[in-house]
C-alpha positions in Angstrom: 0.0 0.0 0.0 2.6 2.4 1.2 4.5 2.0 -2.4 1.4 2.4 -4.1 0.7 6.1 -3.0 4.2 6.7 -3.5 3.7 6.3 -7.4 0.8 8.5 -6.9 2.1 11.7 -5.9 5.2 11.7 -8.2 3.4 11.5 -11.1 1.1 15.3 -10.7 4.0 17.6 -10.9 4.7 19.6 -13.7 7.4 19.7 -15.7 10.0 22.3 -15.7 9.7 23.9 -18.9 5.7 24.5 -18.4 7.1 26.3 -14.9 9.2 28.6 -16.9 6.8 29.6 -19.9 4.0 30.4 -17.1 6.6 33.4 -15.6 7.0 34.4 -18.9 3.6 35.5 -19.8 3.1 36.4 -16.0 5.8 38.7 -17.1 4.6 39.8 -20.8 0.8 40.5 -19.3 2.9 42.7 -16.7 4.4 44.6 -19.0 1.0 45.1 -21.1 -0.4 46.3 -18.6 2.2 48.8 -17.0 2.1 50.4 -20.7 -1.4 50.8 -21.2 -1.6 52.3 -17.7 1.6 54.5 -18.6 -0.3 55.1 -21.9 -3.1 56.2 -20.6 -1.6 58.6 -18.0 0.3 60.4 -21.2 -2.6 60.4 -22.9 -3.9 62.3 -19.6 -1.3 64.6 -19.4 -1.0 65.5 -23.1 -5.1 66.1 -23.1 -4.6 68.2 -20.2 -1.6 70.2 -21.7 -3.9 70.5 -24.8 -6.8 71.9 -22.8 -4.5 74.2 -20.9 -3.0 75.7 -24.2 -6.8 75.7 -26.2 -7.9 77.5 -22.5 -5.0 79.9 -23.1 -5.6 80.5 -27.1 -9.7 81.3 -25.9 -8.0 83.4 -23.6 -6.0 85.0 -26.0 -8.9 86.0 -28.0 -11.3 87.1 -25.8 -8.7 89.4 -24.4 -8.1 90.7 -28.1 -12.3 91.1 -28.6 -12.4 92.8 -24.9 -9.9 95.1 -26.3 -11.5 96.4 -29.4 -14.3 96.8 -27.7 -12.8 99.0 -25.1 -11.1 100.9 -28.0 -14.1 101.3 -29.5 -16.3 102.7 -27.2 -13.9 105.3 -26.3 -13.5 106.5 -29.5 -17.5 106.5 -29.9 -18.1 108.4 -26.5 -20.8 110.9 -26.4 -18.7 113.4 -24.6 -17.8 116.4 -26.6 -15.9 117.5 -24.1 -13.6 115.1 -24.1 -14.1 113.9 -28.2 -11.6 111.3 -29.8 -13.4 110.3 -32.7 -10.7 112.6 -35.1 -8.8 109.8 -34.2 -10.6 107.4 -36.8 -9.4 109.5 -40.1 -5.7 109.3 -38.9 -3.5 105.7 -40.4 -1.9 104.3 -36.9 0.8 101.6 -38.2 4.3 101.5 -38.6 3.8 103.9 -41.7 2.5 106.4 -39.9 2.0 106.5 -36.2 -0.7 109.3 -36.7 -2.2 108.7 -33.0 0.6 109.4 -31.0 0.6 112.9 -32.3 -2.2 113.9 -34.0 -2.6 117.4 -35.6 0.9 117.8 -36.3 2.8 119.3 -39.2 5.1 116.6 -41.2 8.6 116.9 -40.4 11.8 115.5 -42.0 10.9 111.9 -40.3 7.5 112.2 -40.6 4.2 112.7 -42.6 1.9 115.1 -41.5 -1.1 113.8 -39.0 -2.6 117.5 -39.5 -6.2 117.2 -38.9 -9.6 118.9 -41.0 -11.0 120.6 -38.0 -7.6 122.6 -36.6 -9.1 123.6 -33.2 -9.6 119.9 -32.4 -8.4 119.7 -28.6 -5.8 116.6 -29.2 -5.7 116.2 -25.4 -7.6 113.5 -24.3 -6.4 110.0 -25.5 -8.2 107.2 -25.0 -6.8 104.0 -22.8 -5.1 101.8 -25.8 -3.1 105.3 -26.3 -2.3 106.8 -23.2 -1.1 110.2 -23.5 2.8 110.3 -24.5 2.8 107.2 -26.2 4.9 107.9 -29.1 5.3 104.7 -31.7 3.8 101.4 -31.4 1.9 101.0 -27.6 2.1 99.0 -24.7 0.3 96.3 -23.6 -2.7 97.4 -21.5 -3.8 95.1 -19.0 -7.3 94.5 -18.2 -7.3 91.7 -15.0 -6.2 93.1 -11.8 -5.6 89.7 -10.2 -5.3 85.8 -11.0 -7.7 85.4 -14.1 -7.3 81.4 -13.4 -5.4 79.1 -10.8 -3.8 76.5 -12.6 -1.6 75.1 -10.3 1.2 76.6 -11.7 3.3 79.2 -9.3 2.5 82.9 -10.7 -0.4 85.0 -11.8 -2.1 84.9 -15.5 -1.8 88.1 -16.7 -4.5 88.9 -19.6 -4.2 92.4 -21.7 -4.4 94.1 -25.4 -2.7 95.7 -27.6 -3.7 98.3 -30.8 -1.3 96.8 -33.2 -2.6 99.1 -35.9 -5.6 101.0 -37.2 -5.4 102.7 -41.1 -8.2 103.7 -43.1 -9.4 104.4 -46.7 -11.9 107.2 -45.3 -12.2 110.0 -47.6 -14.2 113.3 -46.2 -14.3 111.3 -42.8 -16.2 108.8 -44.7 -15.3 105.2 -45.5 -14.0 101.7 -43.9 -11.0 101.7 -41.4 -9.5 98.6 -40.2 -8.7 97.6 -36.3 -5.9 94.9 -35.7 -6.0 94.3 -32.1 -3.7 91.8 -30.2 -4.8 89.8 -27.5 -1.8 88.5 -24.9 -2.1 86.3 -22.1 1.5 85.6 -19.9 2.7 84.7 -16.8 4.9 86.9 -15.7 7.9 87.1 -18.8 6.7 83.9 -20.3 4.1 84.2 -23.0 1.3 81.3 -22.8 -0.6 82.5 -26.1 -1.6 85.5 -28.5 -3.9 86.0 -30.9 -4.6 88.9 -34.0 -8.0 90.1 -34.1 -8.8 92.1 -36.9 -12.1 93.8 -37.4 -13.1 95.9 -40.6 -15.9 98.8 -39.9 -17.5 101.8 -41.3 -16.2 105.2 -40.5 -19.0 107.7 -40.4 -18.4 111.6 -40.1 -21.8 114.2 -39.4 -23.0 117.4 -38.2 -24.9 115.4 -35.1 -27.0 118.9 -34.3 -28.0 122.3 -35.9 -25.9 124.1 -33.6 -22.9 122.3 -34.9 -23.5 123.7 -38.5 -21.1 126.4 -40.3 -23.7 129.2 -40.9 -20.5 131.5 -41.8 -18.1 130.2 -44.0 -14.9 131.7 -46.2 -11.6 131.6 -47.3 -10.7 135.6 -46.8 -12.7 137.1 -43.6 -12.9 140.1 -42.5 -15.3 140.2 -39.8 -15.3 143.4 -37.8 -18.1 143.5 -35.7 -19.9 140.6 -36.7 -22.5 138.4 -34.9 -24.4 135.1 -34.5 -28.2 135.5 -33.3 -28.8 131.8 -32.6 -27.0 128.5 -33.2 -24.3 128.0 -35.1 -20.4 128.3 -35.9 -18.2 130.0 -38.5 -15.9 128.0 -40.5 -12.7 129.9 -41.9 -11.1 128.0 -44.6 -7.3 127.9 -44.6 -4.2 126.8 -46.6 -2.0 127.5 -43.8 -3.1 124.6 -41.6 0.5 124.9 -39.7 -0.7 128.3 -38.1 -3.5 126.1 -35.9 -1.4 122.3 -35.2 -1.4 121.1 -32.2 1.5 123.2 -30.5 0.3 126.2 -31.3 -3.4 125.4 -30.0 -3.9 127.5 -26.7 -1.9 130.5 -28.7 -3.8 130.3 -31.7 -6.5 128.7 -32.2 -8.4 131.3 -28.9 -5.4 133.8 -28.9 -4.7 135.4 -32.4 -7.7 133.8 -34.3 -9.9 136.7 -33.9 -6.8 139.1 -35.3 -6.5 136.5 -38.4 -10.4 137.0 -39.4 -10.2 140.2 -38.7 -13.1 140.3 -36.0 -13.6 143.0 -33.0 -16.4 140.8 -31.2 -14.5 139.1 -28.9 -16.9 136.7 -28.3 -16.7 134.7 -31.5 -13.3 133.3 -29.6 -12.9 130.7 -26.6 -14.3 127.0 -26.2 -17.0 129.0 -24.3 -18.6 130.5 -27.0 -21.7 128.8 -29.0 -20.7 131.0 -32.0 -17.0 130.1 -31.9 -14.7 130.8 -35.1 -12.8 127.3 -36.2 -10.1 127.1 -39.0 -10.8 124.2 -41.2 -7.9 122.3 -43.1 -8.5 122.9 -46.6 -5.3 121.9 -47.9 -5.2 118.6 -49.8 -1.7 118.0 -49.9 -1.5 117.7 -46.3 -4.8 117.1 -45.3 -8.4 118.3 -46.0 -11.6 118.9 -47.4 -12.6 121.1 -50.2 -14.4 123.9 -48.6 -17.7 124.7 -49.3 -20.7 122.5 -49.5 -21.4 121.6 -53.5 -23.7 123.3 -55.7 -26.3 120.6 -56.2 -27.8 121.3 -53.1 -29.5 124.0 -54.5 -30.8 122.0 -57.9 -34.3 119.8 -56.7 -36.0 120.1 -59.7 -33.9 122.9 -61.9 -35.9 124.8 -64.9 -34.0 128.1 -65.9 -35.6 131.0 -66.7 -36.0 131.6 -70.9 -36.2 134.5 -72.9 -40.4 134.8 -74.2 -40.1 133.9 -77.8 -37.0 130.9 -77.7 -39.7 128.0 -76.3 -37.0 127.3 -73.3 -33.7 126.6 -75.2 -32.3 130.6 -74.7 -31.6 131.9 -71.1 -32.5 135.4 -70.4 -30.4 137.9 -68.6 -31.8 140.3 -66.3 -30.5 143.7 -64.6 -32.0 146.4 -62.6 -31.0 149.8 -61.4 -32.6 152.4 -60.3 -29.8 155.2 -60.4 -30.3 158.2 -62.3 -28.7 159.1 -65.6 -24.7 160.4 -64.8 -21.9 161.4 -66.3 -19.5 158.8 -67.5 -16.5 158.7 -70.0 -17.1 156.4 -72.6 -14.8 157.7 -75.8 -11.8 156.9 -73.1 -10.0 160.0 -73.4 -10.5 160.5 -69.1 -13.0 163.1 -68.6 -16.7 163.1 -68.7 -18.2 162.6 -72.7 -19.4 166.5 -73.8 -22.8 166.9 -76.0 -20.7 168.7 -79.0 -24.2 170.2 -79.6 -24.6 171.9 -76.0 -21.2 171.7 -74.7 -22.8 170.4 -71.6 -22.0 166.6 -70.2 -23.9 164.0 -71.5 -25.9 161.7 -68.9 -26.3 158.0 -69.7 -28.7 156.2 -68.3 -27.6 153.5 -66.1 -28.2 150.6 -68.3 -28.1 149.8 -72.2 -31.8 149.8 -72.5 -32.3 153.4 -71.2 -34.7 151.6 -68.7 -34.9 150.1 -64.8 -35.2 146.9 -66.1 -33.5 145.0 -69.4 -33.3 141.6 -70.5 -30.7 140.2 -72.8 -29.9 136.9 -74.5 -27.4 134.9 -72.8 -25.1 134.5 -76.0 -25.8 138.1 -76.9 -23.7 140.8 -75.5 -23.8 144.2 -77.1 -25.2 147.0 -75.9 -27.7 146.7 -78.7 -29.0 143.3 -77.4 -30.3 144.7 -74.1 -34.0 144.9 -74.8 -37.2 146.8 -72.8 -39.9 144.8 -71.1 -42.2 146.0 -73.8 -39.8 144.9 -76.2 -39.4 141.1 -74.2 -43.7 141.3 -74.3 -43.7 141.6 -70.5 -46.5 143.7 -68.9 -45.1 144.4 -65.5 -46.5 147.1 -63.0 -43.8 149.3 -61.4 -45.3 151.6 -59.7 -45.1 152.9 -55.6 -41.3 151.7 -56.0 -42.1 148.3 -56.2 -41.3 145.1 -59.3 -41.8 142.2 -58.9 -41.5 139.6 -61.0 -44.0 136.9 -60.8 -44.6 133.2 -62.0 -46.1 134.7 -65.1 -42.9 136.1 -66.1 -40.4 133.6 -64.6 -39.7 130.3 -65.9 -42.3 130.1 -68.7 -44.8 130.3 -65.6 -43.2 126.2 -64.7 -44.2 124.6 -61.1 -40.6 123.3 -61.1 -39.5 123.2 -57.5 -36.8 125.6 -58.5 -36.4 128.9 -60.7 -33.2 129.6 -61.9 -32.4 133.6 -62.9 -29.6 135.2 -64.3 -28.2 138.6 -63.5 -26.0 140.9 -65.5 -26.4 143.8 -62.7 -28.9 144.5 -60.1 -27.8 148.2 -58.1 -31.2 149.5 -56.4 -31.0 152.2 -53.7 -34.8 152.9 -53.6 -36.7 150.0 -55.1 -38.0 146.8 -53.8 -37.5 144.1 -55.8 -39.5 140.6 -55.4 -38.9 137.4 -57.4 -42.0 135.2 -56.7 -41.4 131.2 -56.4 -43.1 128.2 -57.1 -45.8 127.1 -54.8 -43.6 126.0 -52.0 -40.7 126.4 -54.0 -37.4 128.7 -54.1 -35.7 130.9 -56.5 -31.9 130.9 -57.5 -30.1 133.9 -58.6 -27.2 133.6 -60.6 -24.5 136.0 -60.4 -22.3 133.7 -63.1 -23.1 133.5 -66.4 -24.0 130.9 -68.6 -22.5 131.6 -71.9 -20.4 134.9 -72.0 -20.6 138.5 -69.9 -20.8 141.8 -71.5 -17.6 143.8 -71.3 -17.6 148.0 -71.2 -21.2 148.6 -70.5 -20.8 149.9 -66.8 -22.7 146.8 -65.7 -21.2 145.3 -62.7 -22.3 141.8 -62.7 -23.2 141.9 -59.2 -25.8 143.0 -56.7 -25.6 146.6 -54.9 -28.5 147.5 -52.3 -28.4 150.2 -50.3 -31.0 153.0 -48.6 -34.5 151.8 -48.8 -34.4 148.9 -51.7 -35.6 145.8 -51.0 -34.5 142.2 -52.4 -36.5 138.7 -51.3 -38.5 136.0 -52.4 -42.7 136.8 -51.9 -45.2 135.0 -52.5 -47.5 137.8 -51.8 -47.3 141.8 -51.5 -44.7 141.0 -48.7 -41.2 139.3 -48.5 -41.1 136.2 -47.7 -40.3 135.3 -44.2 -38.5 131.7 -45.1 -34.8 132.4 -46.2 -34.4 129.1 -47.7 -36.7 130.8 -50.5 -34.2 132.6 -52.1 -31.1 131.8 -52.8 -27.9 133.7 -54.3 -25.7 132.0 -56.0 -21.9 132.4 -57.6 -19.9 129.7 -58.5 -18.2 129.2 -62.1 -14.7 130.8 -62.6 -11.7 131.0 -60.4 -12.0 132.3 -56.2 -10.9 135.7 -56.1 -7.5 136.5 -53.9 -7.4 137.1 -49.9 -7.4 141.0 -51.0 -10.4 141.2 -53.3 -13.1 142.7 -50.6 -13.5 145.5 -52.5 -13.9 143.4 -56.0 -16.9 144.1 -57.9 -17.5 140.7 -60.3 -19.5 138.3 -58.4 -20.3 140.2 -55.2 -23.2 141.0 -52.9 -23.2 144.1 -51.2 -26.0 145.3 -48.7 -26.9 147.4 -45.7 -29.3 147.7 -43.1 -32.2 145.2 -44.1 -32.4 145.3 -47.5 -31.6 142.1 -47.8 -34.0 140.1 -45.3 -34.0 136.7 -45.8 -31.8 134.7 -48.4 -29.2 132.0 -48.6 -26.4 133.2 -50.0 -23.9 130.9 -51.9 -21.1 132.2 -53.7 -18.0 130.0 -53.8 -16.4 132.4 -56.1 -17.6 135.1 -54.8 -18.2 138.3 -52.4 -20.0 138.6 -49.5 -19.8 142.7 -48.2 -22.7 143.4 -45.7 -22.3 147.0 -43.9 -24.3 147.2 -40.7 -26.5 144.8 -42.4 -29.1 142.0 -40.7 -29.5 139.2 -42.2 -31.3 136.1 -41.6 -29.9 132.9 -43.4 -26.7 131.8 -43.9 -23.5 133.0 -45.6 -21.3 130.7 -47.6 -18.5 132.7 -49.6 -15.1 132.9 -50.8 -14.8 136.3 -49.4 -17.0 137.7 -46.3 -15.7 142.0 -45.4 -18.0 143.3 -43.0 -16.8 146.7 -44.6 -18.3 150.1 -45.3 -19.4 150.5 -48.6 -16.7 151.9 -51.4 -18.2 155.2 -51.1 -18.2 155.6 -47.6 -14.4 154.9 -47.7 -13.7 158.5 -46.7 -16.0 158.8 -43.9 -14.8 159.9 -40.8 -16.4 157.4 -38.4 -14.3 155.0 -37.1 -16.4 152.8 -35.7 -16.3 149.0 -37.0 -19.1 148.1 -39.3 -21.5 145.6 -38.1 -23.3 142.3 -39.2 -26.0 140.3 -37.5 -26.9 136.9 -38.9 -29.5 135.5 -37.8 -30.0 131.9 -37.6 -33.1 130.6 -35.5 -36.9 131.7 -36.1 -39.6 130.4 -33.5 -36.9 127.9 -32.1 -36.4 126.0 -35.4 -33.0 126.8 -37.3 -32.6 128.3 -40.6 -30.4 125.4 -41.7 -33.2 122.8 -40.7 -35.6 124.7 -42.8 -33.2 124.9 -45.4 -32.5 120.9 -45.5 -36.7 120.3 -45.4 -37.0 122.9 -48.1 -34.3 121.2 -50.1 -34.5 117.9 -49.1 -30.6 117.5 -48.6 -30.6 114.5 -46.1 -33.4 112.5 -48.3 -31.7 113.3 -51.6 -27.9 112.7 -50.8 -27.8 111.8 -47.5 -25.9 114.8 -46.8 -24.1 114.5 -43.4 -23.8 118.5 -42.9 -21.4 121.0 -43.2 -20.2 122.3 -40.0 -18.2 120.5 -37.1 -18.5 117.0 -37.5 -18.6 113.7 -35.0 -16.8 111.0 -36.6 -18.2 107.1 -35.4 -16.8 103.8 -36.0 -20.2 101.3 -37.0 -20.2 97.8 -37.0 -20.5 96.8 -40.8 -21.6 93.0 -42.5 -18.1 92.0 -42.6 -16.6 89.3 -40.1 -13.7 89.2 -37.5 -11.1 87.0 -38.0 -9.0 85.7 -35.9 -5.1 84.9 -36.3 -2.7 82.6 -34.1 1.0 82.4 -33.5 
């Protein structure tokens, strides 16, 4: 028995190769398993370094989007006190750093930044510029403390940074572009950035109709001029380096008055509601052309014809009232002689021997000028009084507006009404269409002085509603800084003989002496002077001139853009002192990594 169980037990143990190949892939399944768990902890740690540097990257870019949106709204703020909107016509890159000085002349190292408005305080700079930034700017932060705990030993530090702004804005209108950098750190390492750039729509208007030029000229000479209600005067300059930014306390409210010429001191000072601003009107440095375009006074344009050419011949009007004088027309320097009576001949003022003649535009000999009776016009001028009536004007049209031409109108005694359309205006022309007469004593201007009377009517009165009549020059060249005393193309007037008109003359002469007016004046040329024959009087007081610009709390130039329709026709953002916005357009941000 004993042997038996013996035999037994030997023969259940393995053999020892089965041993060995059993630690083997004891050993293999070990080693599987220590690099899937190894695996898997990389995998871990890679998706966590991933997720750390995406987390950084969002970072990045929100930081960038905060940014131009903080850049924005300061440049949009409705604060006219402290306005930074100029800032969106001037190219900030490398090119041109135009924000960190703006309104400054160009130098030897670099281009001018010289704004259109001069007097723009340049002061206040918004926080992506601080003030005496000069070049590209720093980074400016906008956390305060940890923006995340990471585990990592240091603060996250989150900011922006205006990499560059430029513009193709013409006239303060147009797209300018934003490139904004977002940067997120800790301490002197750089975890991620990221390039925002954002395309939008630079906008430039008159926001208000107290912010409108209702004076404006190349050549003023303003004496004792002033503004009854709202508005500004512009005066249009070619020296824009008198009014930069260094010479803005000394200038622009110190010698400004002295360069117009004016002795009401209170069209100087940021306190004034009537202030005087220079305006950058020269294009090689930087600028606008001047005065507002002529189109705003076309709606619906018919001229006025002569009776018997069925529309196709403008007629050319003057009117004088002087009496027959003296004059040397055989050019030998004295006074023409009757040979007859040996005394001096007296001419009548015009060709026609009458008050009134009519011409053909392409017709300019003395012979040419006709009568009324000889045009077929029936017109009643009696008490002083003409006026020329749809009947006569036009071909008796309902056109919105009537267009006239004028050789000469010099009236010391007559009043003299031009009637409109039903709710419409008339236009005098002061240029001509085809060719002006030369050596017949006509002056190609307007003259009014004592009791004569100019001004639209639609009844036996003037018109109260200046955008009614309108006077207009504006072919040929501007006349020179010292052409106030020039006769071609000029409007001269005193007291209120001329009540209520627009008067447009971008060629032309504005002289009112001790005048009121209410409308506006747009000219190359405003002299508040005396008159040429006055010249020798003794008084030495300035002459006056009071514009006004407001009746029953509605401005003239509000009237004047219902009448005309500027806004609704051309969208016309104003002429006067302009706020410039940055709008959000249809084009997309895009985003850029590195």
């Amino acid at each position: 028995m004993k042997s038996r169980f013996v035999e037994t037990q030997n023969s259940s143990l393995a053999p020892n190769q089965e041993q060995g190949m059993a630690m083997v892939m004891a050993l293999l399944m070990g080693t599987v398993l220590l690099a899937g768990t190894t695996g898997l902890m990389i995998r871990q740690m890679m998706a966590r370094k991933l997720g750390a540097a995406e987390s950084y990257n969002q970072l990045a870019e929100s930081a960038a989007l905060n940014g131009l949106n903080r850049i924005i709204s300061d440049l949009n703020k409705d604060d006219r006190d402290n306005y930074t909107g100029f800032l969106l016509t001037l190219r900030n890159d490398s090119q041109q750093w135009g924000w960190s000085n703006p309104n400054a002349p160009a130098t030897d190292t670099s281009p001018s930044t010289q704004l259109v408005e001069l007097c723009t305080p340049v002061e206040p700079f918004i926080n992506a510029y601080p003030t005496g930034t000069v070049g590209k700017p720093q980074i400016i932060p906008i956390n305060t403390s940890n923006i995340r705990a990471d585990g990592v030993d240091g603060d996250i530090e989150v900011g922006y940074r205006l990499r560059s702004y430029n513009t193709t804005a013409t006239g303060g209108n147009g797209e300018g572009s934003f490139y904004v950098e977002g940067i997120v750190k800790r301490g002197d390492t750089l975890l991620s950035r990221a390039l925002l750039k954002r395309a939008l729509y630079v906008n430039s208007r008159v926001v208000g109709a107290g912010d409108w030029a209702v004076i404006s000229g190349h050549n003023l000479r303003l004496n004792n001029t002033s503004i009854d209600g709202p508005g500004y005067i512009f005066y249009l300059t070619k020296s824009p380096d008198n009014y930069s930014a260094d010479q803005y306390s000394s200038r622009c409210f110190g010698s400004l008055l002295n360069d117009v010429g004016a002795t009401n001191v209170n069209l100087g000072g940021t306190d004034s509601d009537n202030q005087i601003w220079p305006i950058n009107i020269d294009e090689t440095k930087r600028g606008i052309s001047g005065l507002p375009p002529a189109n705003l006074f076309e709606k619906d344009r018919i001229n006025d014809t002569t009776s018997d050419s069925d529309g196709d011949t403008i007629r050319i009007w003057s009117f004088d009232d002087s009496p027959p004088a003296p004059d040397d027309r055989d050019g030998d320097e004295l006074n023409d002689i009757d040979p007859l009576t040996g005394e001096e001949i007296l001419y009548p003022p015009l060709p026609c021997g009458e008050v009134i003649c009519v011409r053909n535009a392409d017709q300019t000999n003395a012979s040419d000028f006709r009568t009324l009776a000889q045009e077929g016009i029936n017109l009643d001028q009696t008490g002083g009084k003409i006026k020329l009536t749809k009947n006569v004007l036009c071909n008796n049209s309902d056109n919105f507006d009537c267009h006239v031409h004028l050789d000469h109108v010099r009236l010391s005694s007559t009043q003299l009404h031009f009637e409109p359309s039903e709710s419409g205006a008339i236009v005098l022309h002061l240029d001509q269409p085809v060719s002006y007469p030369n050596n017949l004593n006509l002056t190609q201007a307007i003259h009014l002085s004592g009791s004569a009377e100019l001004c639209a009517a639609t009844g036996n009165d003037c018109s109260t509603k200046p955008e009614q009549l309108v006077i207009m020059a504006a072919s040929g060249e501007a006349p020179s800084t010292d052409a106030c005393y020039r006769t071609e193309q000029s409007v001269v007037f005193t007291g209120e003989t001329l009540p209520y008109a627009l008067l447009y003359l971008p060629t032309g002469i504005v002289r009112p002496n001790n005048a009121t007016l209410t409308g506006l004046v747009w000219a190359s040329s405003i002299c508040v002077l005396k008159d040429e024959d006055a010249l020798a009087d003794e008084d030495t007081t300035p002459p006056s001139f009071n514009l006004k610009t407001e009746q029953d709390g509605i401005s003239v130039v509000q009237s004047a853009n219902n009448h005309w329709g500027w806004t609704e026709r051309f969208n016309y953002p104003g002429y006067g002192r302009m706020v410039t916005r940055a709008i959000r357009g249809t084009s997309l941000d895009v985003f850029e990594r590195w």
